[in-house]
N, C-alpha and C positions, 0 to 999 in steps of 0.2 A: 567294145569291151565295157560291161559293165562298172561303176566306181569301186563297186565294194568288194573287187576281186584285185582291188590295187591296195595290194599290201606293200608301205613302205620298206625301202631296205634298211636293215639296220645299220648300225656302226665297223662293226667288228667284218660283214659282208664282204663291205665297201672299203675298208682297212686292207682285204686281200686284194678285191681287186685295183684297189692303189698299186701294191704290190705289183701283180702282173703289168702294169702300164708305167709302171716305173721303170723295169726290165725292158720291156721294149723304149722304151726312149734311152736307156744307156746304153741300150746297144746300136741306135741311133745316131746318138752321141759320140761312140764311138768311133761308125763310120764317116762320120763329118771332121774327126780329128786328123784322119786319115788324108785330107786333102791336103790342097797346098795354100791354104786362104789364111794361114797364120789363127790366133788365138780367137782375134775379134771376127775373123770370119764363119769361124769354127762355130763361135756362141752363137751370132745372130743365124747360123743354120738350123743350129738345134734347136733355138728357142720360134724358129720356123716350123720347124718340125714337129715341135708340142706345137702348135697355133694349129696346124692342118691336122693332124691325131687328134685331138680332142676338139677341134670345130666342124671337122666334117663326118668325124665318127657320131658324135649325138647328133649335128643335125641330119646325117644322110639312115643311121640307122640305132640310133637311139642307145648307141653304147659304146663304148670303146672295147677293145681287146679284151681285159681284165674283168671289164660289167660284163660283156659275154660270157668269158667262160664262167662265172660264178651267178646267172642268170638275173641280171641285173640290167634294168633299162631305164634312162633318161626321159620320162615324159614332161611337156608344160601343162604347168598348171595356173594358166590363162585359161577363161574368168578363175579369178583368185580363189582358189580352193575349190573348181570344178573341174579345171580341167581337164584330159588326161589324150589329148591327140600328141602330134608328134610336133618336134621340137625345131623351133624357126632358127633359121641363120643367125639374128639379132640374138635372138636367145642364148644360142652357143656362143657367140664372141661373149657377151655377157659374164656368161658362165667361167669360161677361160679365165678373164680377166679380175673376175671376182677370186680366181683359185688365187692372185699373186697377193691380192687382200687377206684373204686369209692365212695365207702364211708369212706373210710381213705382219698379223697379228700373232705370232708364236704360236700358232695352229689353231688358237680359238675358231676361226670358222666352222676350221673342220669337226673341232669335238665337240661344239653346237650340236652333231647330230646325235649325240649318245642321250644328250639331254632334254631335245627340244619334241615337244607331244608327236608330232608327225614327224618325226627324223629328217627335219632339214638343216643343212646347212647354212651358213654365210653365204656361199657359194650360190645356193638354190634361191634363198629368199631372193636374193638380188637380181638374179635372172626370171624369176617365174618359173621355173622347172624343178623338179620333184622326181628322186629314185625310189624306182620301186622294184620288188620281187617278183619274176614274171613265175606262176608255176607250170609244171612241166608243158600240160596241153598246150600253154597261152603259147610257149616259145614258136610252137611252128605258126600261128597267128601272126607274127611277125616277120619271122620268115617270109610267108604270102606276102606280105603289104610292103617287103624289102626295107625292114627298119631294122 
């Protein structure tokens, strides 16, 4: 895939598909309340459950739920502003963990991306990874290569 066909995602995109993966983890949440592991078993499940959602969703296919359905994919970009393959394990734990940074800064990370020239995050800089708009053709591209 060419670079110049990676057009970043924006704000407002990515705002929805927040959205959708927030729904799926509440209702996650939910099912984890359901058991019988009391409050603190309940959390470390859920917060189990974002860990594997969001670490094996970008690394195994370069989206989550919510980037999917609003065409939205996870790529690294390793070497630093070249690169656009798919996105490493290390990467994704990265990413994860930078999400709790950014919101333990009052969400600055996240609205870094309304602001920042290439719409990255706190989130991405710290990882090496970069969302982008896949358009229509590109999505089966992906599809093929199982990302």
């Amino acid at each position: 895939m060419k670079p110049d066909l990676l057009r970043p995602a924006g704000f407002w995109i990515r705002a929805l598909a927040h959205l959708i993966d927030t729904a799926v983890l509440a209702v996650g949440s939910e099912v984890f309340e359901l058991l019988p592991v009391g409050i603190v078993g309940s959390m470390l499940a859920t917060v189990g459950f974002a860990m594997a959602y969001y670490g094996v969703g970008h690394a195994r296919w370069g989206a989550t739920a919510g980037k999917w359905a609003v065409g939205v994919r996870v790529v690294s970009d390793w070497p630093a502003g070249q690169g656009h393959g798919p996105v490493n394990g290390l990467q994704s734990a990265l990413r994860f963990v930078s999400y709790a940074l950014s919101y333990g800064l009052f969400f600055c990370g996240f609205l870094m991306v309304g602001f920042h020239p290439r719409k990255r995050g706190l989130h991405e800089a710290l990882s090496g990874t970069r969302s982008i708009r896949v358009p229509a053709g590109l999505s089966s591209f992906f599809a093929r290569r199982g990302r």
